[in-house]
Biopython code that builds the backbone (N, CA, C, O; Angstrom):
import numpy as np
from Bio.PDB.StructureBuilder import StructureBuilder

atoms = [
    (1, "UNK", "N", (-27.518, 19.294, -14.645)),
    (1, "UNK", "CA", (-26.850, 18.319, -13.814)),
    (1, "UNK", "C", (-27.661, 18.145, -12.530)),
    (1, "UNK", "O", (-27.776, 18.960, -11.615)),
    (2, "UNK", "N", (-28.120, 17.111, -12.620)),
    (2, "UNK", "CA", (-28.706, 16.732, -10.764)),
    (2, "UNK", "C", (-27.533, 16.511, -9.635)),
    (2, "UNK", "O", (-26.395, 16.088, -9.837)),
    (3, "UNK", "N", (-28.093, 16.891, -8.460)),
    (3, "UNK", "CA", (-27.186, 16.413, -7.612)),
    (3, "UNK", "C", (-28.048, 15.501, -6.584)),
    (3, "UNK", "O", (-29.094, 15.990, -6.157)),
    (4, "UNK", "N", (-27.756, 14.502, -6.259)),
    (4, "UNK", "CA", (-28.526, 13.297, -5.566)),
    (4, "UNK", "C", (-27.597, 13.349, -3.660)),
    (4, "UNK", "O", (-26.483, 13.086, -3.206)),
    (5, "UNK", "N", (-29.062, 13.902, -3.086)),
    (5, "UNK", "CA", (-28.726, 14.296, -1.529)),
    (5, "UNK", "C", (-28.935, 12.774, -0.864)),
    (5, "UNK", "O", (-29.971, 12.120, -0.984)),
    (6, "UNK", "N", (-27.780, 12.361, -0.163)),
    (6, "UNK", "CA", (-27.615, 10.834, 0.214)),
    (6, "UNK", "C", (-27.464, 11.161, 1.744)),
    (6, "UNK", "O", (-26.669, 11.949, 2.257)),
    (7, "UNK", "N", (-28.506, 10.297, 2.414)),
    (7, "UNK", "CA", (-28.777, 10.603, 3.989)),
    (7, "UNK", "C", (-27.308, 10.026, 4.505)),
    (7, "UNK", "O", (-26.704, 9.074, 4.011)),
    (8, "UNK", "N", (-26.912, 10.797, 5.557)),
    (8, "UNK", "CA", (-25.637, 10.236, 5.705)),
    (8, "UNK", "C", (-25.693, 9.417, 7.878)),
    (8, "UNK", "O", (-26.440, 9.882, 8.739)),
    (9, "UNK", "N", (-24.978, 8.569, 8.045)),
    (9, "UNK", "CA", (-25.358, 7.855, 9.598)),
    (9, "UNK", "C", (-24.556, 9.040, 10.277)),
    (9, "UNK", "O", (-23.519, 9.593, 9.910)),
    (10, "UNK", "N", (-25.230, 9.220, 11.203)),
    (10, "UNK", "CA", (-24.424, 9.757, 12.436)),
    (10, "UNK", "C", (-24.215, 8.573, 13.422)),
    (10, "UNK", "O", (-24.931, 7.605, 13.680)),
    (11, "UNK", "N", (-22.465, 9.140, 14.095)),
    (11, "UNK", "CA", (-22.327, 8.314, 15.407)),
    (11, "UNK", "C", (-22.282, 9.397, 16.004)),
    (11, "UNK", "O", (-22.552, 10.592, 15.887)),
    (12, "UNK", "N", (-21.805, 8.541, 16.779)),
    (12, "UNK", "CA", (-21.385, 9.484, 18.405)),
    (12, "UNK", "C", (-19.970, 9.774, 18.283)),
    (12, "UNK", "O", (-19.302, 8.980, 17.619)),
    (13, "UNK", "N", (-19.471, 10.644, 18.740)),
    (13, "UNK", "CA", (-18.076, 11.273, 18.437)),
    (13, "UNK", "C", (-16.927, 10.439, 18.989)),
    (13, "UNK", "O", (-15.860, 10.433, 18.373)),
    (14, "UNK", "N", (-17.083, 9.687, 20.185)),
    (14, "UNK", "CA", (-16.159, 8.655, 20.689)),
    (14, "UNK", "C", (-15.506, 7.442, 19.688)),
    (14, "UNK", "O", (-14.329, 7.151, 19.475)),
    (15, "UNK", "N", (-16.909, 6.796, 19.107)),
    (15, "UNK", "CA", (-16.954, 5.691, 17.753)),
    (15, "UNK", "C", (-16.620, 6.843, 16.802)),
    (15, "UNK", "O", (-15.431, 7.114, 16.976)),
    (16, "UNK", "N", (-17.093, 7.538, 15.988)),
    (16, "UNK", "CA", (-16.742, 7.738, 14.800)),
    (16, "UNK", "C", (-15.117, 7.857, 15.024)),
    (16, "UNK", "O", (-14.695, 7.078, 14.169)),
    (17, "UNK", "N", (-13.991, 8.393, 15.691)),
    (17, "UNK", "CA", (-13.006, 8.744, 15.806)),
    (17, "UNK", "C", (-12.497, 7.156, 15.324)),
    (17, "UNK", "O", (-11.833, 6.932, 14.312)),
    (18, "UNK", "N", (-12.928, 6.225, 16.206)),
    (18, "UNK", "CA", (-12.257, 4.783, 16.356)),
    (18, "UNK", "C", (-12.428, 4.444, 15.072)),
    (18, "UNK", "O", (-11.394, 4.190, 14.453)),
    (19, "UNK", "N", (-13.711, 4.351, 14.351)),
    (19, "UNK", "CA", (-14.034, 3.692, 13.040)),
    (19, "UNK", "C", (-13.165, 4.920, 12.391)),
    (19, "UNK", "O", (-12.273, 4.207, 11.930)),
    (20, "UNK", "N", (-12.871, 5.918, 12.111)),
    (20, "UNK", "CA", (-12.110, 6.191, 10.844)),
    (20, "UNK", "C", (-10.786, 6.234, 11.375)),
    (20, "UNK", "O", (-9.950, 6.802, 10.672)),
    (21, "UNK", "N", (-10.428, 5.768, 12.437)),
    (21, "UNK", "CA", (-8.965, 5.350, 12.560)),
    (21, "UNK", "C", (-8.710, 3.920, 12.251)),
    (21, "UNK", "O", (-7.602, 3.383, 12.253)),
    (22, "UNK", "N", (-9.859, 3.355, 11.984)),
    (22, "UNK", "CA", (-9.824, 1.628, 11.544)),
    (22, "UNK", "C", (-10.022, 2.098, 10.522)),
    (22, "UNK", "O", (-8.951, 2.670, 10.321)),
    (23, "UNK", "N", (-10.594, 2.279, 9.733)),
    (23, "UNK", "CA", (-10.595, 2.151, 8.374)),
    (23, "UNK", "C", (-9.146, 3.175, 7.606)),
    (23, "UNK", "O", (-8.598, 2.772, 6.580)),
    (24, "UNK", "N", (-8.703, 4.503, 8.316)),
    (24, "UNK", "CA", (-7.686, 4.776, 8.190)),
    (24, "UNK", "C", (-6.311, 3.577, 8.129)),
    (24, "UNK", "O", (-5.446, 3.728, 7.267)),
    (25, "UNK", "N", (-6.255, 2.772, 8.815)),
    (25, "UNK", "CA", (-5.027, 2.022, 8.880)),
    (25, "UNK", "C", (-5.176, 1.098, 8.426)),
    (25, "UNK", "O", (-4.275, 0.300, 8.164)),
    (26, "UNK", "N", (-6.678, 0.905, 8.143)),
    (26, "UNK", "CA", (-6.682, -0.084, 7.107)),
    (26, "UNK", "C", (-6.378, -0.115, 5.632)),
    (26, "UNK", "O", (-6.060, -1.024, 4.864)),
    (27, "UNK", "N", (-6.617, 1.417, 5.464)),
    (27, "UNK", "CA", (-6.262, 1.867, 3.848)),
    (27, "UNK", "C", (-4.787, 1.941, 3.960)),
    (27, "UNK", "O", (-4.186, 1.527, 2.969)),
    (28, "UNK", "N", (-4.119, 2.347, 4.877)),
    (28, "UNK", "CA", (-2.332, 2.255, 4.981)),
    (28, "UNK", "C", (-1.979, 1.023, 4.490)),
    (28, "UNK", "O", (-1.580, 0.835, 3.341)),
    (29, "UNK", "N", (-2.144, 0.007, 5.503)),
    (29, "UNK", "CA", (-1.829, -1.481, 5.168)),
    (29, "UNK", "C", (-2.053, -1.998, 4.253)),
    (29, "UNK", "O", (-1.443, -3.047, 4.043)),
    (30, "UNK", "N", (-2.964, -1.553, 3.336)),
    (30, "UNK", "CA", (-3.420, -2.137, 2.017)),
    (30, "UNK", "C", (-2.306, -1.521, 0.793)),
    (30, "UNK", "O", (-1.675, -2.125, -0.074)),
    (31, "UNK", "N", (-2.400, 0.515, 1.277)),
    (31, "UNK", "CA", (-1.699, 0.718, 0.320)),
    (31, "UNK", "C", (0.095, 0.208, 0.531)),
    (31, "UNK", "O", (0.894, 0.213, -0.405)),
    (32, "UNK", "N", (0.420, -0.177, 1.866)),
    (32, "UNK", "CA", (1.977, -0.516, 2.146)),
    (32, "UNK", "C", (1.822, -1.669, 1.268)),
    (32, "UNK", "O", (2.629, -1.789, 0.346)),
    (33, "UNK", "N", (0.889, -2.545, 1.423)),
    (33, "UNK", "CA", (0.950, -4.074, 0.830)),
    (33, "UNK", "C", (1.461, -4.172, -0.617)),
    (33, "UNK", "O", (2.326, -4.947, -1.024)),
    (34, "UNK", "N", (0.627, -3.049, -1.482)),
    (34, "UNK", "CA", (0.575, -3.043, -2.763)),
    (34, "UNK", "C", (1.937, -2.443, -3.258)),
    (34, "UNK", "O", (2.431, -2.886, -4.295)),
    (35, "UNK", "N", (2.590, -1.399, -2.514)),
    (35, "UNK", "CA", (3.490, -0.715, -2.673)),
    (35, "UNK", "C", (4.874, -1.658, -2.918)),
    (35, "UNK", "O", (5.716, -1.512, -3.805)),
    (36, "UNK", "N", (4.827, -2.885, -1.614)),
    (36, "UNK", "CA", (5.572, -4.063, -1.545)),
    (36, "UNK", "C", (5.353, -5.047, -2.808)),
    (36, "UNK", "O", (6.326, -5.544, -3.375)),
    (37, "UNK", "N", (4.418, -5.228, -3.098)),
    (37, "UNK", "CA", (4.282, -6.230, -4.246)),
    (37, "UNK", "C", (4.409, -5.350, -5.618)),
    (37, "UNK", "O", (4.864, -5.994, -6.563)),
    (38, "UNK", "N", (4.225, -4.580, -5.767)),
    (38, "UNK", "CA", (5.205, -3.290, -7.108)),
    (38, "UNK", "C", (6.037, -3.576, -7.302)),
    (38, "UNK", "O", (6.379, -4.223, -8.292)),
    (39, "UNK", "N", (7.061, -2.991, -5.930)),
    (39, "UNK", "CA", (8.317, -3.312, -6.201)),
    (39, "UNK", "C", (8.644, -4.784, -6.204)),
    (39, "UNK", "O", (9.323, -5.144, -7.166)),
    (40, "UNK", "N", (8.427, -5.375, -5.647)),
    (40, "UNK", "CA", (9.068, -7.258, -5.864)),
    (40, "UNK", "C", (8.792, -7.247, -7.181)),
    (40, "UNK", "O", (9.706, -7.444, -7.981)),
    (41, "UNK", "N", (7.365, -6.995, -7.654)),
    (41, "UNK", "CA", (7.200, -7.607, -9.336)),
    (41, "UNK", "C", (8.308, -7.121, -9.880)),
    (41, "UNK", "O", (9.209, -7.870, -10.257)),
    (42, "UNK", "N", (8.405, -5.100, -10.039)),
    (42, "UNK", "CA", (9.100, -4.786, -10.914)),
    (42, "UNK", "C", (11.091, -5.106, -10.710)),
    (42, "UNK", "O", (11.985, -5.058, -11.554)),
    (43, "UNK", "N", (11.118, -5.319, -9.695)),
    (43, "UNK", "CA", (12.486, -5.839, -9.353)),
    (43, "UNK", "C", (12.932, -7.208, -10.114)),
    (43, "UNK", "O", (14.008, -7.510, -10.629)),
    (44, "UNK", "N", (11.627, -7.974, -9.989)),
    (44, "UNK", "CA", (11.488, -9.442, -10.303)),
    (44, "UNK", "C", (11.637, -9.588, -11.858)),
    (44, "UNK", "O", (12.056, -10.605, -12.410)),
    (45, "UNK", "N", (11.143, -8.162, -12.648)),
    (45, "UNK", "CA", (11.394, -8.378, -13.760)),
    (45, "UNK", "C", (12.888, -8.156, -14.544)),
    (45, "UNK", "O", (13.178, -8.269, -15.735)),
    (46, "UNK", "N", (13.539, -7.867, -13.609)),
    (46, "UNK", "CA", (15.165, -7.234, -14.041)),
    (46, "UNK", "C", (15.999, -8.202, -14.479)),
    (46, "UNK", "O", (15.978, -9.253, -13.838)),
    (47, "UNK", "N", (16.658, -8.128, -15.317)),
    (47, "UNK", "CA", (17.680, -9.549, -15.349)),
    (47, "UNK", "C", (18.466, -9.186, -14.554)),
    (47, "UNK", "O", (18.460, -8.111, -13.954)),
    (48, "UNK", "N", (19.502, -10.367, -14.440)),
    (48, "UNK", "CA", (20.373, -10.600, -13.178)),
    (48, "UNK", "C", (21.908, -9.437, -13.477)),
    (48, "UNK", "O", (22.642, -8.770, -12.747)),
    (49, "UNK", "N", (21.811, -9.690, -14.867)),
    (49, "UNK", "CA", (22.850, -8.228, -15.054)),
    (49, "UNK", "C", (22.694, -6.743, -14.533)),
    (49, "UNK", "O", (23.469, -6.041, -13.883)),
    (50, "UNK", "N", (20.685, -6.362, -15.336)),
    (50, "UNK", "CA", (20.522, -4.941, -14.794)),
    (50, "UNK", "C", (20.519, -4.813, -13.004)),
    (50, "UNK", "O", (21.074, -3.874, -12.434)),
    (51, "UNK", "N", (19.741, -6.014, -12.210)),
    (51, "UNK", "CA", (20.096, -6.032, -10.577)),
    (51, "UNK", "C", (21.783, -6.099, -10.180)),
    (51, "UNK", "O", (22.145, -5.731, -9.063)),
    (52, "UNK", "N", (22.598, -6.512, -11.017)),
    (52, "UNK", "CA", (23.736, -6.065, -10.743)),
    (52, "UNK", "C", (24.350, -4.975, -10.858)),
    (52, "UNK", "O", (25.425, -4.878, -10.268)),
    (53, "UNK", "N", (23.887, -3.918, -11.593)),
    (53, "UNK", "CA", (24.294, -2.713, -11.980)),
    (53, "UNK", "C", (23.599, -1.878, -11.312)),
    (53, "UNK", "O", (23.579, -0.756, -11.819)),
    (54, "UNK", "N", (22.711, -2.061, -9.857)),
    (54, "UNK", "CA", (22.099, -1.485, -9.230)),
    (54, "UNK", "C", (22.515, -1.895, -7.831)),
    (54, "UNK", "O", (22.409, -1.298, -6.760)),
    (55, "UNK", "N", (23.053, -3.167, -8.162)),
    (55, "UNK", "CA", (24.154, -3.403, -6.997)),
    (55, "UNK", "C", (23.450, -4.759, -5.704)),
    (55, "UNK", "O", (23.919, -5.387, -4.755)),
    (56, "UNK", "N", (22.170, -4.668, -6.373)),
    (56, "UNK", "CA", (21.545, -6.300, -5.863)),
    (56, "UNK", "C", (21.930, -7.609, -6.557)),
    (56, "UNK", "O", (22.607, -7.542, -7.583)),
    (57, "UNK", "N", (21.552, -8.781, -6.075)),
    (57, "UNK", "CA", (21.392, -9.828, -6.830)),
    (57, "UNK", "C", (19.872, -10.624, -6.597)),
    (57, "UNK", "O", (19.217, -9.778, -5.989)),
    (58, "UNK", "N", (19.246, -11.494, -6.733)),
    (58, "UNK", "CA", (17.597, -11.661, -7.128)),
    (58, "UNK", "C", (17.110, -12.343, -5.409)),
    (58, "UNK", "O", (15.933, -12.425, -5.059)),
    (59, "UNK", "N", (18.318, -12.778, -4.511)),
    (59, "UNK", "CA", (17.820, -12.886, -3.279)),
    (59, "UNK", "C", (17.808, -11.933, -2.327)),
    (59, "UNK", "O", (17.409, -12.031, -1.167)),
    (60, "UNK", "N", (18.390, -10.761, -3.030)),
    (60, "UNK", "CA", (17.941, -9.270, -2.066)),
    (60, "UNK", "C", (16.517, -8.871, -2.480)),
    (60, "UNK", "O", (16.152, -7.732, -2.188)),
    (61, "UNK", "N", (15.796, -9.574, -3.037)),
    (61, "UNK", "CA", (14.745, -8.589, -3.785)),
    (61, "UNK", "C", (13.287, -8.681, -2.990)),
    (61, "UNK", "O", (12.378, -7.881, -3.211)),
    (62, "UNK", "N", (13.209, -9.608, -2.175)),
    (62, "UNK", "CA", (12.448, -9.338, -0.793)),
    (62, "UNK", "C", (12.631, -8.589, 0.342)),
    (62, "UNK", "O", (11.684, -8.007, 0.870)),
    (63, "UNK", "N", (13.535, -8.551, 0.689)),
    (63, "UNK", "CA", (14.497, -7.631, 1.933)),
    (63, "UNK", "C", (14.447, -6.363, 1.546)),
    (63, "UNK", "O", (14.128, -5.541, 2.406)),
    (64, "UNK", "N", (14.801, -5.801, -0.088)),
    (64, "UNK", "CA", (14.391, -4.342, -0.869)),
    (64, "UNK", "C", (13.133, -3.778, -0.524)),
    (64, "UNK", "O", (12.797, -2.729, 0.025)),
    (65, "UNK", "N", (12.264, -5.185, -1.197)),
    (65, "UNK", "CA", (11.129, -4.472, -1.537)),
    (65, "UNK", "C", (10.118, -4.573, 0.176)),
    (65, "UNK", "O", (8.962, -4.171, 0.306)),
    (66, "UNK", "N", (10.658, -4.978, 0.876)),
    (66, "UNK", "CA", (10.211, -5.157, 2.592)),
    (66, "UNK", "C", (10.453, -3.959, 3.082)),
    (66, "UNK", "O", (9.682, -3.513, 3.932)),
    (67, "UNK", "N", (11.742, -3.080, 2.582)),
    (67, "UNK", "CA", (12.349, -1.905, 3.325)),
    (67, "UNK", "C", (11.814, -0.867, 2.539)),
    (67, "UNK", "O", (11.649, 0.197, 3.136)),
    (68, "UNK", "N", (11.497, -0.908, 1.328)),
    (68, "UNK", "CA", (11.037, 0.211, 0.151)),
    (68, "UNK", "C", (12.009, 1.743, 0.533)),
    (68, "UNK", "O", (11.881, 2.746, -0.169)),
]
sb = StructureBuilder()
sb.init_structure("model")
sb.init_model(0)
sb.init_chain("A")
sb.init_seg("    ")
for serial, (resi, resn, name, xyz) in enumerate(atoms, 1):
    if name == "N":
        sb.init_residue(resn, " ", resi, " ")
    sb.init_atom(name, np.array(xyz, "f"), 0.0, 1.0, " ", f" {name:<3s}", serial, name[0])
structure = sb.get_structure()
């Protein structure tokens, strides 16, 4: 097995903090986004009986999947 040594950038400790707190909250927001559109789909796929037996009806199903 090779292992392939990849030069890596240095910053300065002030920036690096900032850039992986941007790219940190950027991976949040992406994963909140996706998390939101899950649930709408899989909500979206329910008939109007099974969302009743869960105690929604199909215009709660943004407001749900907003609050997760």
């Amino acid at each position: 097995m090779a292992a392939i040594d990849s030069p890596r950038v240095q910053l300065s400790a002030g920036s690096n903090g900032r850039i992986g707190q941007f790219f940190a909250s950027l991976v949040a927001t992406v994963v909140a986004w996706n998390d939101t559109r899950m649930t709408r789909n899989a909500l979206s796929q329910l008939s109007d009986r099974e969302l009743e037996d869960i105690g929604l009806c199909r215009g709660d199903i943004d407001y749900v999947a907003a609050k997760r």
